[in-house]
PDB file of N, H, CA, C and O in Angstrom:
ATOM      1  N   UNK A   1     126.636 136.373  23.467  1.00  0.00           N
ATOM      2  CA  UNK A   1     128.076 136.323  23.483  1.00  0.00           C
ATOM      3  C   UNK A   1     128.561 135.796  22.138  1.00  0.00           C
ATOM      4  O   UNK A   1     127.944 135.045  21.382  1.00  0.00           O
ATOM      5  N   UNK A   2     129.937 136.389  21.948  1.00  0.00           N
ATOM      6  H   UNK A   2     130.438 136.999  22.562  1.00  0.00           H
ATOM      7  CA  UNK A   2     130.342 135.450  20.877  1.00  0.00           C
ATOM      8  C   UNK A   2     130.788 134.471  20.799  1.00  0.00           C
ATOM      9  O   UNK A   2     131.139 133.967  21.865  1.00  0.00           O
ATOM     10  N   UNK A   3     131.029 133.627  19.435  1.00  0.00           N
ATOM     11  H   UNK A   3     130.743 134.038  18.568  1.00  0.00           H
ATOM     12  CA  UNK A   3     131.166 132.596  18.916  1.00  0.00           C
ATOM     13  C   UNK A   3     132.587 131.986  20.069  1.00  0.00           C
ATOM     14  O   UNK A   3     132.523 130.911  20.666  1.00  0.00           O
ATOM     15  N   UNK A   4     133.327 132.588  20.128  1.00  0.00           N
ATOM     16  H   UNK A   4     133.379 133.461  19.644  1.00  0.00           H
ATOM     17  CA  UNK A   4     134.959 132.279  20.914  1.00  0.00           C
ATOM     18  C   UNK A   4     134.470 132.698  22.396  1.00  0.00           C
ATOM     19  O   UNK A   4     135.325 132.225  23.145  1.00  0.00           O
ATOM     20  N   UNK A   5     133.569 133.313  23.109  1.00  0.00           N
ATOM     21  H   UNK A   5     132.875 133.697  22.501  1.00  0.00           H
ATOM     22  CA  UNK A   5     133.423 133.286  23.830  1.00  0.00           C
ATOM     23  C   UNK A   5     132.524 132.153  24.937  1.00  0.00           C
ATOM     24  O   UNK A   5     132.716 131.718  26.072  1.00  0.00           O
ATOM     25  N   UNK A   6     131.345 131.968  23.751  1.00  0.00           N
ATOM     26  H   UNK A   6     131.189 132.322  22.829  1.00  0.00           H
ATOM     27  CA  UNK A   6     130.526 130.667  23.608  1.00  0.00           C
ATOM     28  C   UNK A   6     131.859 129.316  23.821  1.00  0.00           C
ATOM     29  O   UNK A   6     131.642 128.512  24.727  1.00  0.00           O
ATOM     30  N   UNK A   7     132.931 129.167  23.131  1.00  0.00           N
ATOM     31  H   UNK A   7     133.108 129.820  22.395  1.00  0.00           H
ATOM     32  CA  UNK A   7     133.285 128.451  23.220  1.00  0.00           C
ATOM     33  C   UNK A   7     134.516 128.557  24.715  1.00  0.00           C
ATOM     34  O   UNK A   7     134.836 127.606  25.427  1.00  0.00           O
ATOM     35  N   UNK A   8     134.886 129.651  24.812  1.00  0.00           N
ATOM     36  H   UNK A   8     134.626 130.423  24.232  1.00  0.00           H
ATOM     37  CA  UNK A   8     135.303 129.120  26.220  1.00  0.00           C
ATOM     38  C   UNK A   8     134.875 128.699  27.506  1.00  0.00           C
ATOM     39  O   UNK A   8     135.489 128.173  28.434  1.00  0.00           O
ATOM     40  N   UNK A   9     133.334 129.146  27.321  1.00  0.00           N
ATOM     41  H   UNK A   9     132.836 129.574  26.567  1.00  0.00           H
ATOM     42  CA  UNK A   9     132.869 129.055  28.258  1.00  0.00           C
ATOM     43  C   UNK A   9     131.933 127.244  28.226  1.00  0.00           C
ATOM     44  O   UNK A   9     131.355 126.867  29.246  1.00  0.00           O
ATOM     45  N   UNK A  10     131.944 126.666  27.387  1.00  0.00           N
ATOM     46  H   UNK A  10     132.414 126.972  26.559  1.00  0.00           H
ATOM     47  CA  UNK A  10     131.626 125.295  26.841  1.00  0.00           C
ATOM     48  C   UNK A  10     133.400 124.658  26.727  1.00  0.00           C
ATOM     49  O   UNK A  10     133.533 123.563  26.182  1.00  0.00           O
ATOM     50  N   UNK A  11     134.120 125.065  27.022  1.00  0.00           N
ATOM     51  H   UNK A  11     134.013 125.954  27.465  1.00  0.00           H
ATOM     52  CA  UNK A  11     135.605 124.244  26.902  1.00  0.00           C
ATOM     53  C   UNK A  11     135.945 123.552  25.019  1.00  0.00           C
ATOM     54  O   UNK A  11     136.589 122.549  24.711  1.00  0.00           O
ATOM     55  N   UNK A  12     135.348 124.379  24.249  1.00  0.00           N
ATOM     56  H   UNK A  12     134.824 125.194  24.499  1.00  0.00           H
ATOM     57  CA  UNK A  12     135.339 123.931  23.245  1.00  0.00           C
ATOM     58  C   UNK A  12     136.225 124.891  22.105  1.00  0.00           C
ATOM     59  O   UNK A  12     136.575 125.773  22.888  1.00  0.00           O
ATOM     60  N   UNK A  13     136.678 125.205  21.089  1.00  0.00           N
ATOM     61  H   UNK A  13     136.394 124.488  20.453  1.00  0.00           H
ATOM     62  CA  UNK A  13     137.342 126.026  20.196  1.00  0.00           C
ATOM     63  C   UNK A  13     136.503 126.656  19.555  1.00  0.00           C
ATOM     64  O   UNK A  13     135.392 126.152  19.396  1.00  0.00           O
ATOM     65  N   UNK A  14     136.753 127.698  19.112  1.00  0.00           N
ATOM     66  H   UNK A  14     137.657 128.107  19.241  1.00  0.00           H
ATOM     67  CA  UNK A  14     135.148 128.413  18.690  1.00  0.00           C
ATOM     68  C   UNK A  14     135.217 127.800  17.100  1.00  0.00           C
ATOM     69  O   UNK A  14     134.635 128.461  16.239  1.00  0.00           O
ATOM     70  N   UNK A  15     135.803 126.754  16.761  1.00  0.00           N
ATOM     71  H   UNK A  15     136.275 126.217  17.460  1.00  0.00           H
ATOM     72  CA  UNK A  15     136.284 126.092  15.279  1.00  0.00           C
ATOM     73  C   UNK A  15     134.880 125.414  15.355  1.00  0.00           C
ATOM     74  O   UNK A  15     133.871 125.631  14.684  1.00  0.00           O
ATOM     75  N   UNK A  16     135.118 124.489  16.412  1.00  0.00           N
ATOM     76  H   UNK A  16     135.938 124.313  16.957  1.00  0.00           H
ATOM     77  CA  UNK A  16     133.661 123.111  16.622  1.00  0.00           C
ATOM     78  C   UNK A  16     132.680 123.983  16.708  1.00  0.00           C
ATOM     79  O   UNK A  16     131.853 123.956  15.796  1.00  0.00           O
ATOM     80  N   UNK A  17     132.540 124.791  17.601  1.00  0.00           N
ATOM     81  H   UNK A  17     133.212 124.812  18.342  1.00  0.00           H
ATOM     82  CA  UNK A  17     131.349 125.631  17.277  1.00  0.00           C
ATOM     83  C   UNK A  17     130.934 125.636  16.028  1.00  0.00           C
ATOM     84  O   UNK A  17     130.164 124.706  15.785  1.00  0.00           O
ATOM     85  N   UNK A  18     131.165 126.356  15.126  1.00  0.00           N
ATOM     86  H   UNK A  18     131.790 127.111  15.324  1.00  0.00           H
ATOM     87  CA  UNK A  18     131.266 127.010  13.924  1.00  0.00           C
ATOM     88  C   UNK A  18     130.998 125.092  13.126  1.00  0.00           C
ATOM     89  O   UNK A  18     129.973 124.931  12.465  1.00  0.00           O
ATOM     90  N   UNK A  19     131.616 124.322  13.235  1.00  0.00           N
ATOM     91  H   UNK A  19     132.449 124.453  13.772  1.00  0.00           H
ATOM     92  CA  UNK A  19     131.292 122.759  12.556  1.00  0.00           C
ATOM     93  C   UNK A  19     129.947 122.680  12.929  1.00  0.00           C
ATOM     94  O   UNK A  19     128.998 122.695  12.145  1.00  0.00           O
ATOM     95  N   UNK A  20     129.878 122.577  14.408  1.00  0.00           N
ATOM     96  H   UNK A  20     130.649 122.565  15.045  1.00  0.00           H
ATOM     97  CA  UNK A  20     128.593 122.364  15.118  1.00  0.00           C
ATOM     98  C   UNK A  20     127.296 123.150  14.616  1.00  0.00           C
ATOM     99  O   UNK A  20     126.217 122.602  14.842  1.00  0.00           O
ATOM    100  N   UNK A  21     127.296 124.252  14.026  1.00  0.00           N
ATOM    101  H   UNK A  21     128.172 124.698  13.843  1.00  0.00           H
ATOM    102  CA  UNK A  21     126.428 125.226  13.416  1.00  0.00           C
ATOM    103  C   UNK A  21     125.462 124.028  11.891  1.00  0.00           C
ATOM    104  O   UNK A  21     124.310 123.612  11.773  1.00  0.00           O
ATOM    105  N   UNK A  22     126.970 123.874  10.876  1.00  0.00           N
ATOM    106  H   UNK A  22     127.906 124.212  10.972  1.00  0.00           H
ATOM    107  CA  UNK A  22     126.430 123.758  10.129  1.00  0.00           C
ATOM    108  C   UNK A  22     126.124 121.807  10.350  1.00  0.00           C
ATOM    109  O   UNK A  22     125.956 121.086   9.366  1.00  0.00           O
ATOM    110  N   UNK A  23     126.118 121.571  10.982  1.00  0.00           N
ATOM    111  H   UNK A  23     126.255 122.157  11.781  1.00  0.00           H
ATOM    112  CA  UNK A  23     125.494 120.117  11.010  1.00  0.00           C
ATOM    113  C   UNK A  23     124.537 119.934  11.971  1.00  0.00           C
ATOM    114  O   UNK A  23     124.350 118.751  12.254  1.00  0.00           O
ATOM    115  N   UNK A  24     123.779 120.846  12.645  1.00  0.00           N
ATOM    116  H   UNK A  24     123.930 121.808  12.415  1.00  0.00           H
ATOM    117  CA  UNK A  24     122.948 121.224  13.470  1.00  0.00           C
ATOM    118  C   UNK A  24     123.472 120.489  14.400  1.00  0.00           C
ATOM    119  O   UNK A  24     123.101 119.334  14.191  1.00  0.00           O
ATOM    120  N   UNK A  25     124.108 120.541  15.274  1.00  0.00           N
ATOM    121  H   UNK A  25     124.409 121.479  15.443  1.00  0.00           H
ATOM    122  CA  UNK A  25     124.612 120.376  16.791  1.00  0.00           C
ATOM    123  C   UNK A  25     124.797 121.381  17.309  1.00  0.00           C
ATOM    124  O   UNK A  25     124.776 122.410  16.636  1.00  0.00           O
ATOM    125  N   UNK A  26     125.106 121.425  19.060  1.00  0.00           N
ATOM    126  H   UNK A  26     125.123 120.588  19.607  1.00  0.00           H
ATOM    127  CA  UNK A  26     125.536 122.516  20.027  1.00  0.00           C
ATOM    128  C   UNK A  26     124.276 123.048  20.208  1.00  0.00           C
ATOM    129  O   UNK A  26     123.194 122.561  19.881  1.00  0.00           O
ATOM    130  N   UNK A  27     124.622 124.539  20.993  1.00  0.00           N
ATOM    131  H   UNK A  27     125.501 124.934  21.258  1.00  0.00           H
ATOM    132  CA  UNK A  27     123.782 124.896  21.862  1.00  0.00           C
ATOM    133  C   UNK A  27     123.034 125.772  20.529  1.00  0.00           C
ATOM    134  O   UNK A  27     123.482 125.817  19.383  1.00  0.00           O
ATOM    135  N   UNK A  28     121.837 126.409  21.009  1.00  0.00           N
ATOM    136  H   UNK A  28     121.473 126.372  21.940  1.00  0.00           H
ATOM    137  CA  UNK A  28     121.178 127.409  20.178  1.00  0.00           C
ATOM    138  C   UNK A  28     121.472 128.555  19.743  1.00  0.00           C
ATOM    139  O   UNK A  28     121.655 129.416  20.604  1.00  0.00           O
ATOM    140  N   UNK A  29     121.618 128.958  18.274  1.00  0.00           N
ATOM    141  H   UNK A  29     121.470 128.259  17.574  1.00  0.00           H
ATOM    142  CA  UNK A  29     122.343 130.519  18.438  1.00  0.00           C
ATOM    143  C   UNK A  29     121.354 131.417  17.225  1.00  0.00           C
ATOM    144  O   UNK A  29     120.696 131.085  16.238  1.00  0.00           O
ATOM    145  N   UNK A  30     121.709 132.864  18.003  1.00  0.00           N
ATOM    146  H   UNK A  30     122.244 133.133  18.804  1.00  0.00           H
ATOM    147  CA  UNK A  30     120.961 133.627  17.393  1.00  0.00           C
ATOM    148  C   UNK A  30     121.751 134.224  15.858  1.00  0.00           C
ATOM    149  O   UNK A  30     122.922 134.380  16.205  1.00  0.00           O
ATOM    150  N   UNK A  31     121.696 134.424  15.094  1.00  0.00           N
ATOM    151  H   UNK A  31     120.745 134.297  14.811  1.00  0.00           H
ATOM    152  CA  UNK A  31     121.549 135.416  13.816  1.00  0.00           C
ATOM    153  C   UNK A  31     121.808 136.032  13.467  1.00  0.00           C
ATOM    154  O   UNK A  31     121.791 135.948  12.239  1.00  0.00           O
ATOM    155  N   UNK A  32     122.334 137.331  14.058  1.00  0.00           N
ATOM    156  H   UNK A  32     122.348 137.399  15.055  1.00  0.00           H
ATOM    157  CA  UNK A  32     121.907 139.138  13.837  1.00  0.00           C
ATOM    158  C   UNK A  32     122.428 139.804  12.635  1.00  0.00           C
ATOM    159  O   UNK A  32     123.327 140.640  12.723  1.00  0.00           O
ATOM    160  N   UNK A  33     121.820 139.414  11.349  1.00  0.00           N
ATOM    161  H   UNK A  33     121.090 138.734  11.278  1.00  0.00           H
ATOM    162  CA  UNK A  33     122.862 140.480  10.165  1.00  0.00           C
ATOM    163  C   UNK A  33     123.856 139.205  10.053  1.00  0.00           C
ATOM    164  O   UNK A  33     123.347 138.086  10.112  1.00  0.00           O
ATOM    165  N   UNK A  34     124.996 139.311   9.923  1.00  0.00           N
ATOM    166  H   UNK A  34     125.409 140.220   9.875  1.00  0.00           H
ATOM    167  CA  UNK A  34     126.140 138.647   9.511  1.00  0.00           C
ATOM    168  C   UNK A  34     126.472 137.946  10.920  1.00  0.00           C
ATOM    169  O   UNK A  34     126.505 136.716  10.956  1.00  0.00           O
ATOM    170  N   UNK A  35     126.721 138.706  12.091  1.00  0.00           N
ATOM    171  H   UNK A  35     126.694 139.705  12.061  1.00  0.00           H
ATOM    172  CA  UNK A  35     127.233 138.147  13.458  1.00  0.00           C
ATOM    173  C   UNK A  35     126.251 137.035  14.185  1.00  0.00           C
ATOM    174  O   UNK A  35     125.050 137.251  14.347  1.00  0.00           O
ATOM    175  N   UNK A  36     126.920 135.800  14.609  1.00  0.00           N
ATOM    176  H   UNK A  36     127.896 135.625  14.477  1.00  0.00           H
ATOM    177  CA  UNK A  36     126.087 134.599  15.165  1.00  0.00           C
ATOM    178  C   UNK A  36     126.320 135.157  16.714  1.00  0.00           C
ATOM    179  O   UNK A  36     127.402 135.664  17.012  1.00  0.00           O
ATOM    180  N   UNK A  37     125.346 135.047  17.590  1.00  0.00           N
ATOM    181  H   UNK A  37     124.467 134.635  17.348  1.00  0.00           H
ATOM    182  CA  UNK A  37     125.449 135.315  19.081  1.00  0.00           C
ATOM    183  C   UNK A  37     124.902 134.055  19.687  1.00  0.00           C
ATOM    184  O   UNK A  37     124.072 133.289  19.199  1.00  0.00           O
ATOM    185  N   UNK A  38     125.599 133.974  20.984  1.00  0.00           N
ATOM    186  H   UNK A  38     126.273 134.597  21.381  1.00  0.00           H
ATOM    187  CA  UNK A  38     124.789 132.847  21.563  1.00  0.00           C
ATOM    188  C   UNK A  38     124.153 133.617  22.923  1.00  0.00           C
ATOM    189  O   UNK A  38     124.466 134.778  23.188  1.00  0.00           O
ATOM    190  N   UNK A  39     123.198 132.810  23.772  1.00  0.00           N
ATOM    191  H   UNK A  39     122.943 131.867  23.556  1.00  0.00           H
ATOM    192  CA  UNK A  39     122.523 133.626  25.026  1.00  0.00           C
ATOM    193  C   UNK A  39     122.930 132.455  26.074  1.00  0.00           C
ATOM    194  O   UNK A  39     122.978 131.231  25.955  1.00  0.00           O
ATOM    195  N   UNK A  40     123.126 133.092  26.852  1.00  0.00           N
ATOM    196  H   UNK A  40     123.087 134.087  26.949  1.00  0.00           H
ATOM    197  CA  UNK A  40     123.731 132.135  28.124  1.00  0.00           C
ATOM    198  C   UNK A  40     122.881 131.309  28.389  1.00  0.00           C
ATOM    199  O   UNK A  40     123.357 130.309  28.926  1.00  0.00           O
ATOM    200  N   UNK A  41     121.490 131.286  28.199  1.00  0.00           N
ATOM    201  H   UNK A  41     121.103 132.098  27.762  1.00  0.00           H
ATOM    202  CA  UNK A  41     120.112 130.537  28.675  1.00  0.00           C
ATOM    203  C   UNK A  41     120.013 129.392  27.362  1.00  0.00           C
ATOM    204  O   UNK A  41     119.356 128.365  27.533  1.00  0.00           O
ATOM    205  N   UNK A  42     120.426 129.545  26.588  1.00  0.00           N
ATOM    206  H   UNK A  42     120.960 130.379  26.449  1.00  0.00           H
ATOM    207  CA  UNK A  42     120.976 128.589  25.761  1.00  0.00           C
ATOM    208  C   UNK A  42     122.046 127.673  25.888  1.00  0.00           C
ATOM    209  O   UNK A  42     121.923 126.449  25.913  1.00  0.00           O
ATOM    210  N   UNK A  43     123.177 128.358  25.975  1.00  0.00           N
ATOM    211  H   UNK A  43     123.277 129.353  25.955  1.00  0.00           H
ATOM    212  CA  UNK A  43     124.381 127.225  26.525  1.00  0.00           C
ATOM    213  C   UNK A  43     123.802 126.682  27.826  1.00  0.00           C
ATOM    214  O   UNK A  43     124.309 125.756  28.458  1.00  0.00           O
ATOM    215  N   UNK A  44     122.863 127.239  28.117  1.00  0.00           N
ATOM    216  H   UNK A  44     122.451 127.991  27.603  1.00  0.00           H
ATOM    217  CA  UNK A  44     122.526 126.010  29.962  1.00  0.00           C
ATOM    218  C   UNK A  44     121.777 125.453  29.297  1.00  0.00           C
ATOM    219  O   UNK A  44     122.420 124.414  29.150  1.00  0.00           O
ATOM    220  N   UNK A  45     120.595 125.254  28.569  1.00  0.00           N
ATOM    221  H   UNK A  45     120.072 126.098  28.688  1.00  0.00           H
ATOM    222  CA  UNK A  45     119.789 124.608  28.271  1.00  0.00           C
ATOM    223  C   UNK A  45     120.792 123.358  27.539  1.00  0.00           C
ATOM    224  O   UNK A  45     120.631 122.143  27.658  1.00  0.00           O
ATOM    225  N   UNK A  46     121.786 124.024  26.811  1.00  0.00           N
ATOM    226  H   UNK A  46     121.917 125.011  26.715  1.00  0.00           H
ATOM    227  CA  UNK A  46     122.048 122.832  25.829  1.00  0.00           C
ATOM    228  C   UNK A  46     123.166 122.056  26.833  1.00  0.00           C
ATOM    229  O   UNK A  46     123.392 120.891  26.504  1.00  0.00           O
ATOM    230  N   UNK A  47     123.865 122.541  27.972  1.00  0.00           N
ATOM    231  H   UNK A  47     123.682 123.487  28.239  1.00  0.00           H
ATOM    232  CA  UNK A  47     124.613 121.511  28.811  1.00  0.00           C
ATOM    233  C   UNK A  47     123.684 120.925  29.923  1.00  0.00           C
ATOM    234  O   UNK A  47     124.186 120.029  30.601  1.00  0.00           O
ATOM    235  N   UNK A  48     122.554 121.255  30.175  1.00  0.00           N
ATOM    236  H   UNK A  48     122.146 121.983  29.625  1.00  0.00           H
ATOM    237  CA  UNK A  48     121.159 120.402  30.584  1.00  0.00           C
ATOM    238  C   UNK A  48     120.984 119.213  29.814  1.00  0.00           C
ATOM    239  O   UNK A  48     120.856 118.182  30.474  1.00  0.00           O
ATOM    240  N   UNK A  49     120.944 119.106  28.443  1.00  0.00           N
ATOM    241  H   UNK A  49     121.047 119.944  27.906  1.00  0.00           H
ATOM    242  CA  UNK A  49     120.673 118.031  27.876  1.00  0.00           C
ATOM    243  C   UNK A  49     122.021 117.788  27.664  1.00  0.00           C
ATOM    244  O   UNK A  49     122.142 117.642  26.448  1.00  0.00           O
ATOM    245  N   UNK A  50     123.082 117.668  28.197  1.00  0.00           N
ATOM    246  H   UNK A  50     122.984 117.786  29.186  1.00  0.00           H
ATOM    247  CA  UNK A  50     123.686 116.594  28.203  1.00  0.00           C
ATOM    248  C   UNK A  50     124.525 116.599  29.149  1.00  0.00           C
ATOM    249  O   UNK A  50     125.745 116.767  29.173  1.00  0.00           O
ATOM    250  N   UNK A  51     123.487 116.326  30.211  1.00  0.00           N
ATOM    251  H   UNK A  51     122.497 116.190  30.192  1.00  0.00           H
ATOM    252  CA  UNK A  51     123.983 115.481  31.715  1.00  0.00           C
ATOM    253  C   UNK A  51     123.497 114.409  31.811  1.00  0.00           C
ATOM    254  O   UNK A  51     122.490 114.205  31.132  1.00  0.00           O
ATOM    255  N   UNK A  52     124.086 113.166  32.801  1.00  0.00           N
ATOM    256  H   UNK A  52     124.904 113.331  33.353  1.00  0.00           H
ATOM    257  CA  UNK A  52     123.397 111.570  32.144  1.00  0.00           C
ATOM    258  C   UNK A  52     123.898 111.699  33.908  1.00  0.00           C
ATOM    259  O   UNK A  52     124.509 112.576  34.517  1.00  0.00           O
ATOM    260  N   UNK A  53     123.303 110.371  34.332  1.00  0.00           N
ATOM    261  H   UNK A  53     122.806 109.658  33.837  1.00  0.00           H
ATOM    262  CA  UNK A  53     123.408 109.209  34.869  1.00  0.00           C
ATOM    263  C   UNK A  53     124.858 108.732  34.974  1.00  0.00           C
ATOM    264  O   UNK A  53     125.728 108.986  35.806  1.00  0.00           O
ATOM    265  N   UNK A  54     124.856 108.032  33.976  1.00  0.00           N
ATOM    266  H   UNK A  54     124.149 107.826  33.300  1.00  0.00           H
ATOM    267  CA  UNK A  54     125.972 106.573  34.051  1.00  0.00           C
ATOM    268  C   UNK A  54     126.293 106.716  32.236  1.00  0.00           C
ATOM    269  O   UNK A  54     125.618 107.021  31.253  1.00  0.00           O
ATOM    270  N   UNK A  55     127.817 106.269  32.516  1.00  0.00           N
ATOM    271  H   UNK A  55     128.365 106.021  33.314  1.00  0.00           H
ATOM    272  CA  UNK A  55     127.660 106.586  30.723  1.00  0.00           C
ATOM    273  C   UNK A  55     127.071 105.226  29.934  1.00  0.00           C
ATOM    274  O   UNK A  55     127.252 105.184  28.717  1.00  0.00           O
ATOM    275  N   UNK A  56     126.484 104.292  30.483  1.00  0.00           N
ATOM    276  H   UNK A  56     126.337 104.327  31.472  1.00  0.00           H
ATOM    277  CA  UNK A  56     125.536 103.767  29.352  1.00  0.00           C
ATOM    278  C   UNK A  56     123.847 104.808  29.032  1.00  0.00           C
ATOM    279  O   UNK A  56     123.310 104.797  27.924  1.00  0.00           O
ATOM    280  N   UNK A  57     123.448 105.363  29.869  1.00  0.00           N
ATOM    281  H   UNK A  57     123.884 105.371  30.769  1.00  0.00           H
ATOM    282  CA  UNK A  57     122.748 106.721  29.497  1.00  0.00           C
ATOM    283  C   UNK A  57     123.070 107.343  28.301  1.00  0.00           C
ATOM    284  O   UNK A  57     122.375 107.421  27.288  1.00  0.00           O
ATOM    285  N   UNK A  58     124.579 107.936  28.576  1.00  0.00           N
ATOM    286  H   UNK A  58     125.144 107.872  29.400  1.00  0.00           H
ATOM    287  CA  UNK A  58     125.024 108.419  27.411  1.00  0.00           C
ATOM    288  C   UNK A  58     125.172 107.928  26.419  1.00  0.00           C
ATOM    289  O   UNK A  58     125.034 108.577  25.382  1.00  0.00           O
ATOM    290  N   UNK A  59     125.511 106.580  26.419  1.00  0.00           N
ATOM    291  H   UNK A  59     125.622 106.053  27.261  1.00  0.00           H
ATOM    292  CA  UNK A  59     125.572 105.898  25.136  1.00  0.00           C
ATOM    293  C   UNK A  59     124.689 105.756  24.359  1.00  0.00           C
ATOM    294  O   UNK A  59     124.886 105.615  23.152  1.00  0.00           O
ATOM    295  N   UNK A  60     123.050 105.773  25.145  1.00  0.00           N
ATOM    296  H   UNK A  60     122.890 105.888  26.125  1.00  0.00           H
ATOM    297  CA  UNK A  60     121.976 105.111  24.683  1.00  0.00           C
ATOM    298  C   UNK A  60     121.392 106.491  23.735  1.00  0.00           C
ATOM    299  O   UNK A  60     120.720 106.417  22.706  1.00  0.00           O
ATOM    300  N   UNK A  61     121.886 107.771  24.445  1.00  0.00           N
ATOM    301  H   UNK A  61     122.433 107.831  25.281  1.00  0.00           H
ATOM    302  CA  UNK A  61     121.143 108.972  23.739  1.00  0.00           C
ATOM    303  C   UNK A  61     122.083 109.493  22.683  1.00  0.00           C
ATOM    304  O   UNK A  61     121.750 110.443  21.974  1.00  0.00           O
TER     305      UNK A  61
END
């Protein structure tokens, strides 16, 4: 999916995305030629790692 699509579906602007790229954060994305794609098995993986407990969990990671 794309970049704006990635981000609606993460509640995010496809702007942070695009920040998130170049400071290595967010979910995993693919490449192709010029166009960045993301795979849905990615955005789960990457909202997997960040489900907590209690937010001192969160704080700690």
């Amino acid at each position: 999916m794309s970049t704006k699509q990635a981000g609606r579906l993460l509640g995010l602007s496809h702007r942070t995305l695009e920040d998130w790229r170049l400071k290595g954060l967010g979910p995993r994305f693919l490449k192709l030629g010029r166009r960045v794609r993301y795979r849905l098995a990615d955005i789960a993986a990457y909202q997997d790692g960040c489900t907590f407990a209690n937010t001192g969990e969160a704080l700690a990671a």
